[in-house]
C-alpha positions as CSV (number, residue, x, y, z in Angstrom):
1,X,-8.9,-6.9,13.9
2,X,-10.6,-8.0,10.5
3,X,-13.4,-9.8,10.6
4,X,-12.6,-13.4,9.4
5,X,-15.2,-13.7,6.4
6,X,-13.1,-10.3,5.0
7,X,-9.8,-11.3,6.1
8,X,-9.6,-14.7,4.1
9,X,-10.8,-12.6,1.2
10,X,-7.7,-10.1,0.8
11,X,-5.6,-13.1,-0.6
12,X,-7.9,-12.2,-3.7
13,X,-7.5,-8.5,-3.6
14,X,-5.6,-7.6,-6.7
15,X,-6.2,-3.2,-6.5
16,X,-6.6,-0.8,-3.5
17,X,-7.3,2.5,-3.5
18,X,-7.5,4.7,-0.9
19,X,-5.8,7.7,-2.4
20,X,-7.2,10.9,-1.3
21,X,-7.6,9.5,2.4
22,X,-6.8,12.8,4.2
23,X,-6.7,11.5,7.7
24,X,-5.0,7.8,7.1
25,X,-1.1,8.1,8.9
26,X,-0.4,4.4,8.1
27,X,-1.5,1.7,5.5
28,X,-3.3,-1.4,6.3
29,X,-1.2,-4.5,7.2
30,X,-0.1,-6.4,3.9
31,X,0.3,-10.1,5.2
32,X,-2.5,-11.6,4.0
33,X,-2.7,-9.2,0.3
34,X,0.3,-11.2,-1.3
35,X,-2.0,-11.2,-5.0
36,X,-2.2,-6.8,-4.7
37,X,-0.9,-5.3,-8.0
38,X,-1.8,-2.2,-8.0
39,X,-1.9,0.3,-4.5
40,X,-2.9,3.9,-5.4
41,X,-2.0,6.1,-1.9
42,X,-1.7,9.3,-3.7
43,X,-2.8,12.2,-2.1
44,X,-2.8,10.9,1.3
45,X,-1.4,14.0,2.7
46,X,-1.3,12.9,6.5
47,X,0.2,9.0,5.4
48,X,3.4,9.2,7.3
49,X,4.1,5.0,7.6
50,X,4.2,2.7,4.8
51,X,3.5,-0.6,6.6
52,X,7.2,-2.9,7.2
53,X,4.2,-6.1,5.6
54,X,4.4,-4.5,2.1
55,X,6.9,-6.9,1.2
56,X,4.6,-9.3,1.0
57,X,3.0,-7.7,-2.1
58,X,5.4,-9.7,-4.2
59,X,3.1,-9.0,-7.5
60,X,2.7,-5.5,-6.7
61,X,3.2,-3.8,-10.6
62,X,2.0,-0.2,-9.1
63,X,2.9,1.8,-6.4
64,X,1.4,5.2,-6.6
65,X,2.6,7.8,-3.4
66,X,2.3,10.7,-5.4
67,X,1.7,14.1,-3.0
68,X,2.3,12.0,0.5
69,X,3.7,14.9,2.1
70,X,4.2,14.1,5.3
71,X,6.0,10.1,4.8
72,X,8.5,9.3,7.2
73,X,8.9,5.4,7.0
74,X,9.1,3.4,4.2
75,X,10.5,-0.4,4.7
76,X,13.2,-1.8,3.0
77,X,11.3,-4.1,0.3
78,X,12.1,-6.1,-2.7
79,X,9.2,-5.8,-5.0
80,X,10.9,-7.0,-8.1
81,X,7.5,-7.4,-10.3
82,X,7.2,-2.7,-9.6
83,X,7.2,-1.2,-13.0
84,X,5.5,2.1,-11.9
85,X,6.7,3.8,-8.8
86,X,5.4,7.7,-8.5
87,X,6.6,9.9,-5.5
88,X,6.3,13.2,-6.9
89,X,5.5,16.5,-4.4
């Protein structure tokens, strides 16, 4: 569980990045990131669970999934603001 002085903060939390995490299987719940733009995953080679809470990333412009080999689950989302969407290898 987040600690609370961090958790009211990720309603301001406009960019995460945590490509390159070798050893991260699923992301971080969403709920309280509805300001994130811009999520960079790439190279996350053991990410096999997009978290069902991304929906609530309604400003999300960048989604960025590039070489996630092993992803399994995505949810079923309406991010209507995505302009960029990269799932290449």
């Amino acid at each position: 569980m987040l600690h609370f002085n961090l958790a009211k903060h990720l309603s301001f939390l406009r960019k995460l990045a945590l490509s390159e995490s070798v050893n991260l299987m699923r992301t971080p719940d969403f709920t309280r990131m509805s300001n994130l733009e811009y999520l960079y995953l790439a190279g996350c080679v053991s990410l096999e669970e997009v978290d069902n809470s991304l929906g609530y990333c309604g400003k999300l412009i960048r989604l960025d999934l590039g070489w996630c080999s092993s992803l399994k689950r995505f949810p079923c989302v309406k991010l209507e603001s995505l302009e960029y969407l990269d799932l290449t290898g």
